[in-house]
BAKE-645655 format. One record per residue: residue in one letter; x, y, z of N, C-alpha, C, CB in turn. Coordinates in steps of 0.2 Angstrom, whole numbers, padded with zeros to 4 digits, always signed. Atoms other than C-alpha are relative to their C-alpha. Last residue first. Glycine has a CB too. Example, Ala and Ser with C-alpha at 12.3 -4.5 7.8 and 13.67 -1.06 7.14 Angstrom:
! BAKE-645655
S-0004-0006-0001+0068-0005+0036-0004+0005+0003+0002+0002-0007/A+0004-0006+0000+0062-0022+0039+0004+0006+0000-0005+0000+0006/
***
This chain:
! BAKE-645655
X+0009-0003+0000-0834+1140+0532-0002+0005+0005-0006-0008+0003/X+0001-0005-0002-0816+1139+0526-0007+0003+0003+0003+0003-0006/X-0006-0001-0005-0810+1122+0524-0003+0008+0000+0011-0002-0002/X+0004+0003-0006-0826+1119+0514+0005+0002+0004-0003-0010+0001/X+0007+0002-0004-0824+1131+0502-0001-0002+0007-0004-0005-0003/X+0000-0007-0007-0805+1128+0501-0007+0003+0001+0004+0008-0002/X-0003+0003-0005-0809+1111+0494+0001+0007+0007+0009-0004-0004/X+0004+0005-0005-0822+1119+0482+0003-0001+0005-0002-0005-0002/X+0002-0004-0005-0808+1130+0475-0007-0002+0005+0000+0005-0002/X-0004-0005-0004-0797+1117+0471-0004+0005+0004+0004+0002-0005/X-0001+0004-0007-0811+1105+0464+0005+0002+0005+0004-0007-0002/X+0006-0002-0004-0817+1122+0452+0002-0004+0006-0008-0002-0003/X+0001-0008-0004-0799+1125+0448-0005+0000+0003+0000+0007-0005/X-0003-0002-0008-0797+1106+0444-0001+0005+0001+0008+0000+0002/X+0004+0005-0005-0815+1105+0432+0007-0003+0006-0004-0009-0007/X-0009+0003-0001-0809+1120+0422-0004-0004+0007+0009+0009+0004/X-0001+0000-0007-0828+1121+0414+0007-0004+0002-0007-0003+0002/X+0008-0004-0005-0833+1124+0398+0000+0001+0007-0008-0004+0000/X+0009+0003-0002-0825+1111+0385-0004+0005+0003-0001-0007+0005/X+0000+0000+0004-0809+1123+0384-0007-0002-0002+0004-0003-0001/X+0002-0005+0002-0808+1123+0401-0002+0001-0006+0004+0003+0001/X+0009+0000-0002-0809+1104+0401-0001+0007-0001-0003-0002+0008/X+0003+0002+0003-0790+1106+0392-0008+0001+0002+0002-0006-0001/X+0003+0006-0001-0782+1116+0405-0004+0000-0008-0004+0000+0007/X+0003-0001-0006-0767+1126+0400-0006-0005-0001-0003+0008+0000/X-0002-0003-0005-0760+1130+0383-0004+0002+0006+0004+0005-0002/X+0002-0006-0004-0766+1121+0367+0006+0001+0007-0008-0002+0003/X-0003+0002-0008-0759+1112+0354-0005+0003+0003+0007+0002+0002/X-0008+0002-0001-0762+1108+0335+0002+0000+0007+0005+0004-0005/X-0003-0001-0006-0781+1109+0334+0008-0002+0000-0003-0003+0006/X-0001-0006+0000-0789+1106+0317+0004+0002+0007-0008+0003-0002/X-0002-0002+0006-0793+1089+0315+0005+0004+0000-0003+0002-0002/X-0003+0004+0002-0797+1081+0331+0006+0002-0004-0004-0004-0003/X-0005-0001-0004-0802+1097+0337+0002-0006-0001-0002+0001+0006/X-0004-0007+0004-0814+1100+0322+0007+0000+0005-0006+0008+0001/X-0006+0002+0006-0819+1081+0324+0002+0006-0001-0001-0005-0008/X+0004+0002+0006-0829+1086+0344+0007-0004-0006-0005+0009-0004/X+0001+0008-0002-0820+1085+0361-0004-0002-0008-0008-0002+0010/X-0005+0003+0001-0814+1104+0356+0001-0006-0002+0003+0001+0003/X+0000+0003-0007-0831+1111+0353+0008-0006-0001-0009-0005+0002/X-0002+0007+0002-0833+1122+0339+0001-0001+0007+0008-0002-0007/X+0001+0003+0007-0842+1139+0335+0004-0007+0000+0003+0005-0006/X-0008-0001+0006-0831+1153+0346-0003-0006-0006+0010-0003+0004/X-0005-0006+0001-0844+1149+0359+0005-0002-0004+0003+0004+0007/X-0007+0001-0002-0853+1133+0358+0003+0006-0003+0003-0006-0002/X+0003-0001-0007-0874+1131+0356+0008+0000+0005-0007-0007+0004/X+0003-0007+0000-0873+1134+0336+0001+0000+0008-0008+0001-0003/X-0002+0000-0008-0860+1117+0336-0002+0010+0003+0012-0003+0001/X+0002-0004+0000-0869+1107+0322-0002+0005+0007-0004-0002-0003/X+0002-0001-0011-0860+1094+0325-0002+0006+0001+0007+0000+0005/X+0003+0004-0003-0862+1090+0304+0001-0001+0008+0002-0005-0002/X+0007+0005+0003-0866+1102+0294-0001-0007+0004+0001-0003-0008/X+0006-0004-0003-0854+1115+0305-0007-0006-0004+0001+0010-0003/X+0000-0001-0010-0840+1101+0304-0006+0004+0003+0008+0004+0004/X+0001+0008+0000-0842+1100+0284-0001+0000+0009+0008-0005-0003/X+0008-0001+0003-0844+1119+0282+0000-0008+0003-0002+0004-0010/X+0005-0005-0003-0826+1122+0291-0009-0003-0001+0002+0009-0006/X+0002+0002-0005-0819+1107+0282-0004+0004+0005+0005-0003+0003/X+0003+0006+0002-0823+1113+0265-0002-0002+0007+0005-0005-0004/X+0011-0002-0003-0822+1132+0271+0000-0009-0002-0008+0007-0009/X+0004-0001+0008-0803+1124+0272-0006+0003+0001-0001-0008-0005/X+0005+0004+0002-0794+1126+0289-0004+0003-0006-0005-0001+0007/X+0004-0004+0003-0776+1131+0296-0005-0004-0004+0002+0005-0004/X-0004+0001+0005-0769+1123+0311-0005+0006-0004+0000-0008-0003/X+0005+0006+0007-0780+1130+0326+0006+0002-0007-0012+0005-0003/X-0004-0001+0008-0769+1135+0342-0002-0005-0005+0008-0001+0000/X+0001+0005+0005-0779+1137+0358+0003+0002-0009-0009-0001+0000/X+0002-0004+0009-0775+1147+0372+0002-0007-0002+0006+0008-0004/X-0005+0006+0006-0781+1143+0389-0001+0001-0005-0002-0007+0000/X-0004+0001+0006-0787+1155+0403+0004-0006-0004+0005+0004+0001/X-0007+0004+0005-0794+1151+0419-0002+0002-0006+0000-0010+0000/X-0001+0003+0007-0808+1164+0428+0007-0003-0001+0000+0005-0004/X-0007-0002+0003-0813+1169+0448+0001-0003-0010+0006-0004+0006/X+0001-0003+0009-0828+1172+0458+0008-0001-0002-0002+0010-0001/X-0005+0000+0001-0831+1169+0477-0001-0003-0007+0004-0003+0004/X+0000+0000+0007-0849+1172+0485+0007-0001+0001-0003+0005-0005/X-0004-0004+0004-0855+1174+0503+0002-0004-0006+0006+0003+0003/X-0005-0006-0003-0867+1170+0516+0005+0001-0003+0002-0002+0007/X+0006-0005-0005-0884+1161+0506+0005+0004+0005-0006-0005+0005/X+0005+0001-0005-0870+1153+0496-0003+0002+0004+0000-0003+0003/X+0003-0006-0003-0862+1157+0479-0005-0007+0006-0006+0007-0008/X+0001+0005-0008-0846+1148+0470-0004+0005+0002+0007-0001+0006/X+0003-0005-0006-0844+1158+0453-0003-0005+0004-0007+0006-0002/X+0004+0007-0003-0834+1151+0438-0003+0006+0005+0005-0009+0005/X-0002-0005-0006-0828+1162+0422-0003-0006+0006-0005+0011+0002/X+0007+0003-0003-0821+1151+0407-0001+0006+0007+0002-0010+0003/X+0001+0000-0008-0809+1159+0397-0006-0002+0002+0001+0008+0003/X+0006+0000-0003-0804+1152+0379+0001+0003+0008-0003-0008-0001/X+0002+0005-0007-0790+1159+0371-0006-0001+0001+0001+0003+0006/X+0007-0002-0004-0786+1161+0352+0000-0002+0006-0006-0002-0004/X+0001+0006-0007-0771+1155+0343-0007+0006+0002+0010+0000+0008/X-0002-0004-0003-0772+1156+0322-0001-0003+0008-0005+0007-0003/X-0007-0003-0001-0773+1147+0308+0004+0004+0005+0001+0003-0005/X-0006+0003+0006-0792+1147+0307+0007+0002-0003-0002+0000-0007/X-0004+0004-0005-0799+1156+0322+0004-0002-0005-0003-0005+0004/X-0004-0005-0003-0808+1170+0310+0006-0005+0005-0005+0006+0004/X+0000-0002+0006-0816+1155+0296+0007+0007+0004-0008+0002-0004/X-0006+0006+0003-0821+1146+0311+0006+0003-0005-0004-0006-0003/X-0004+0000-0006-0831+1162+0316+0007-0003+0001-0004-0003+0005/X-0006-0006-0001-0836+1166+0299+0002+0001+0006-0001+0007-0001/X-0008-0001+0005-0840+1149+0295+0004+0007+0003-0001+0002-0012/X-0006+0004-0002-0851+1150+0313+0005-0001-0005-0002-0007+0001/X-0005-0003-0006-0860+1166+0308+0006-0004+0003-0004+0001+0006/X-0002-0007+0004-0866+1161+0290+0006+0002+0006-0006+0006-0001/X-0006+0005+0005-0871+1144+0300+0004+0004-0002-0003-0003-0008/X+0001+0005+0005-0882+1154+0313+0004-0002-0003-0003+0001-0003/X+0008+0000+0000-0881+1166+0328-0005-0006-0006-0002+0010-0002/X+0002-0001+0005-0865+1159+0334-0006+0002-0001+0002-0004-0004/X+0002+0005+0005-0860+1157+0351-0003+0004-0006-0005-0005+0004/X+0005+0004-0003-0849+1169+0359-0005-0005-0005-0006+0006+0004/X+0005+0002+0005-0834+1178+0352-0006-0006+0004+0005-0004-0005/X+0000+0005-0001-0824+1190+0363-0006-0002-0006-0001-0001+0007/X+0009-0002+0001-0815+1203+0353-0001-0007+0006-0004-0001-0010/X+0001-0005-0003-0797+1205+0363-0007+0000-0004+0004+0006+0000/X-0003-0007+0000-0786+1198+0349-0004+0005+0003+0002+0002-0007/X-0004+0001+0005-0798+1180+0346+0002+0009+0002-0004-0003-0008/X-0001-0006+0002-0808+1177+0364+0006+0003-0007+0001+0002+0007/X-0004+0002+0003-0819+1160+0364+0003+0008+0000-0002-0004-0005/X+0001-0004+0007-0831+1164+0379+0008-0004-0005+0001+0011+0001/X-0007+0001+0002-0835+1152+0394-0001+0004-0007+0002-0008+0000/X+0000-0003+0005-0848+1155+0408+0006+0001-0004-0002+0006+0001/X-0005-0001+0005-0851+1146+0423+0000+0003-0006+0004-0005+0000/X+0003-0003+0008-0862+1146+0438+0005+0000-0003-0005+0008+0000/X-0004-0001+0005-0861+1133+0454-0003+0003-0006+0003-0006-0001/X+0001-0001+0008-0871+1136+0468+0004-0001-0005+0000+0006-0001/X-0005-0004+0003-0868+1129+0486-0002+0001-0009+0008-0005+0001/X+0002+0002+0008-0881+1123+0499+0007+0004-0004-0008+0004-0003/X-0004+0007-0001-0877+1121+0518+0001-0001-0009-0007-0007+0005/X-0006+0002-0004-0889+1134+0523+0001-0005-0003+0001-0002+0007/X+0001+0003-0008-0902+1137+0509+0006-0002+0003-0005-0008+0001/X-0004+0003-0003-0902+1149+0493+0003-0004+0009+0002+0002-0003/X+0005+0005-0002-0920+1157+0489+0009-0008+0001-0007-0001-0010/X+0006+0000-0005-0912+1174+0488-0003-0006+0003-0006+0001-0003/X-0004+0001-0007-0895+1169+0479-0006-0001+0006+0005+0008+0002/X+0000+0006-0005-0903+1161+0465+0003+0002+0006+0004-0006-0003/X+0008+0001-0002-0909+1175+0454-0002-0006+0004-0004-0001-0006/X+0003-0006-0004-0891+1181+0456-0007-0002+0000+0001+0008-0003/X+0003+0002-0007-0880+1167+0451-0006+0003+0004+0006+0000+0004/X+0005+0005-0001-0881+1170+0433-0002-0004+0007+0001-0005-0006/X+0007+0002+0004-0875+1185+0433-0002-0003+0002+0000-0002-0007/X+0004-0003-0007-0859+1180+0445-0008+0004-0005+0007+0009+0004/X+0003+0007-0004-0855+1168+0429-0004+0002+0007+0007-0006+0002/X+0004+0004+0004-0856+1182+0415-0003-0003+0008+0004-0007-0006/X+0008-0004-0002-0846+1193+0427-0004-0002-0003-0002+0008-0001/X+0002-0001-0008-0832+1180+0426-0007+0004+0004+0008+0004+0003/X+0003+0007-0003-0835+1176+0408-0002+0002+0008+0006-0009-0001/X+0009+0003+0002-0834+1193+0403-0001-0005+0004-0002-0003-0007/X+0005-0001-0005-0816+1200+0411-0010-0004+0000+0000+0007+0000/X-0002+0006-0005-0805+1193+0399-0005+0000+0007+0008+0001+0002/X+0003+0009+0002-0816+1203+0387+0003-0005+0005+0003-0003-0010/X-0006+0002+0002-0812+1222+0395-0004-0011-0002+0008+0002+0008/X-0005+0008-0006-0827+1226+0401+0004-0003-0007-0009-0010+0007/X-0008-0001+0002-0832+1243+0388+0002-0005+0006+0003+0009+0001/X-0004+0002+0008-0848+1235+0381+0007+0002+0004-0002+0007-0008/X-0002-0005+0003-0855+1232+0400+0002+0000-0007+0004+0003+0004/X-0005-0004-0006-0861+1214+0401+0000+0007-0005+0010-0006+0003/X-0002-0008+0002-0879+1206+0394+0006+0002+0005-0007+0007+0003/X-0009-0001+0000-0881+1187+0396+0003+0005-0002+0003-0004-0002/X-0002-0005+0008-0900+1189+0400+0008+0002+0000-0005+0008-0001/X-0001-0005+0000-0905+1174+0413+0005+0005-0008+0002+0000+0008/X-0004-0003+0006-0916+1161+0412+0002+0007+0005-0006+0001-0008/X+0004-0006+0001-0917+1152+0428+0002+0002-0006+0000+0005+0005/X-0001-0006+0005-0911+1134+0430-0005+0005+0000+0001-0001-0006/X+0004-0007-0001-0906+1121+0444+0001+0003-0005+0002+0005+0006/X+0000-0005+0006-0897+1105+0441-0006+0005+0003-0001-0003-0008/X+0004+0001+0002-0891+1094+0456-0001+0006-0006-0005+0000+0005/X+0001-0003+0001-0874+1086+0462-0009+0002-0005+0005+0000-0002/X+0007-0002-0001-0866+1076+0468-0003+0003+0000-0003-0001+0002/X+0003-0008-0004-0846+1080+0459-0006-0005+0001-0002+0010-0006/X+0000+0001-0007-0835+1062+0456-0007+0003+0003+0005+0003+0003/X-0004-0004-0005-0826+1073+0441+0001-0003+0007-0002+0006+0001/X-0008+0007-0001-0835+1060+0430+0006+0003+0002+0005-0003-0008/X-0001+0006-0001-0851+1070+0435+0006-0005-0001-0003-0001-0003/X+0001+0001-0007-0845+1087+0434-0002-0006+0004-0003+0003+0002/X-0005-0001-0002-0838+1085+0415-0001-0001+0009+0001+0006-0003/X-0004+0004+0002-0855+1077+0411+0007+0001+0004+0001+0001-0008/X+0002+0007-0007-0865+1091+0420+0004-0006-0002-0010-0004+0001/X-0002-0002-0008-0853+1106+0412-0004-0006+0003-0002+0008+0003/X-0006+0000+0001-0854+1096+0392+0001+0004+0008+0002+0002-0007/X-0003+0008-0002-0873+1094+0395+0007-0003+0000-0002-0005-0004/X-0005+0002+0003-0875+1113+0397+0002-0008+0003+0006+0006+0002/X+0002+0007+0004-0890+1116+0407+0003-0002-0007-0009+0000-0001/X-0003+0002+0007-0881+1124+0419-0004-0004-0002+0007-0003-0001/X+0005-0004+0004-0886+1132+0437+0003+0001-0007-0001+0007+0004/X-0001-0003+0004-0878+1118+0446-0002+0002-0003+0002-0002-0003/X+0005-0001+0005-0882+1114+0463+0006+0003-0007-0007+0007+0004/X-0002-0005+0007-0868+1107+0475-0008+0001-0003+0008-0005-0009/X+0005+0004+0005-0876+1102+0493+0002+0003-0007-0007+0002+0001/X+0004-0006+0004-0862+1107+0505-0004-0003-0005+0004+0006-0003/X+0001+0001+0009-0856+1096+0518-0002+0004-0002-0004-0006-0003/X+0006+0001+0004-0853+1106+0535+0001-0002-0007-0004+0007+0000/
***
C-alpha cells in the first residue's frame, strides 16, 4: 500500500525541507496546546511534543494515510529553550547560547489509523561568541520569534556565529529529513 503523507506543520521551513526531499504531501492543522509534564526530562520533549500533536488527528485518519508531526527544542545544559516570547527574550536566549554548545532535538511521530511510531535526533551546536551588537542586529532583522532557542541556522546568525555542529544539519532547521526517509521506508516494508 502507498501511503498518503499529511503534514500536521505549518512550519515553512518543515514543508520546504519535505518538499526538496521529493516527499507528496499535504498540510493539515489543528491548534494544539504544547504543554508537557514539568518533570520530563528535556530530551524527552520534542518526542511527546510531536505524539501531542498527532492526537486530534488520529480519529478522522483514513486507510492508507500517514501523519507526520514534529517538534524541535533548542536544549542549553538540560533547560529546554522554545521560541522566544519577544525581543528581550531572544537577546537573552542568544545571549545564553553565545560561546557555548547546545543541542537541538527534533521529536517526529509517524501515526496511521492502525498504529503510531515515535522517535527523536540530537545535534549539538557550537556558537562562537556573539556581541549584543550582532545578537540585536540578527533579532532586528530575521526576526526569528517563531524559532526555538531564537535563531535559525539557514539564517546570517548561522553564517556568522556557528563554528560546527554534530549530527544532522536539517535537524537543526526542524526536521531530520534522512531519519524521517529512513523510517518511512520501514513504514511501508512493514504494513
Amino acid at each position: 500500500m502507498e501511503y498518503k503523507l499529511i503534514l500536521a506543520s505549518a512550519s515553512p521551513r518543515r514543508q520546504q525541507l519535505l518538499r526538496e526531499a521529493g516527499f507528496a504531501f499535504e498540510v493539515r492543522l489543528k491548534e494544539v496546546e504544547e504543554v508537557y509534564p514539568p518533570e520530563l526530562p528535556a530530551e524527552q520533549v520534542p518526542e511527546y511534543l510531536a505524539r501531542l500533536k498527532a492526537e486530534p488527528f488520529r480519529s478522522e485518519l483514513r486507510a492508507g494515510e500517514c501523519l507526520i508531526t514534529a517538534d524541535t527544542i533548542v536544549c542549553l545544559e538540560g533547560v529546554p529553550l522554545g521560541k522566544p516570547a519577544d525581543r528581550a527574550d531572544a537577546i537573552r536566549m542568544l545571549g545564553a547560547l553565545s560561546g557555548r554548545k547546545h543541542t537541538v532535538i527534533s521529536g517526529v511521530c509517524l501515526t496511521a489509523a492502525d498504529r503510531q511510531k515515535s522517535w527523536s535526533v540530537a545535534t549539538d551546536v557550537y556558537f562562537t561568541g556573539l556581541s549584543i551588537e550582532e545578537i540585536e542586529h540578527y533579532i532586528d532583522t530575521c526576526k526569528p520569534f517563531d524559532k526555538a532557542g531564537a535563531y535559525g541556522i539557514q539564517e546570517w546568525i548561522g553564517y556568522i556565529g556557528i563554528e560546527r555542529i554534530e549530527g544532522s544539519f536539517y535537524n537543526v532547521i526542524g526536521l531530520p529529513v534522512q531519519s524521517l526517509y529512513r523510517e518511512l521506508k520501514k513504514w511501508k516494508e512493514n504494513q
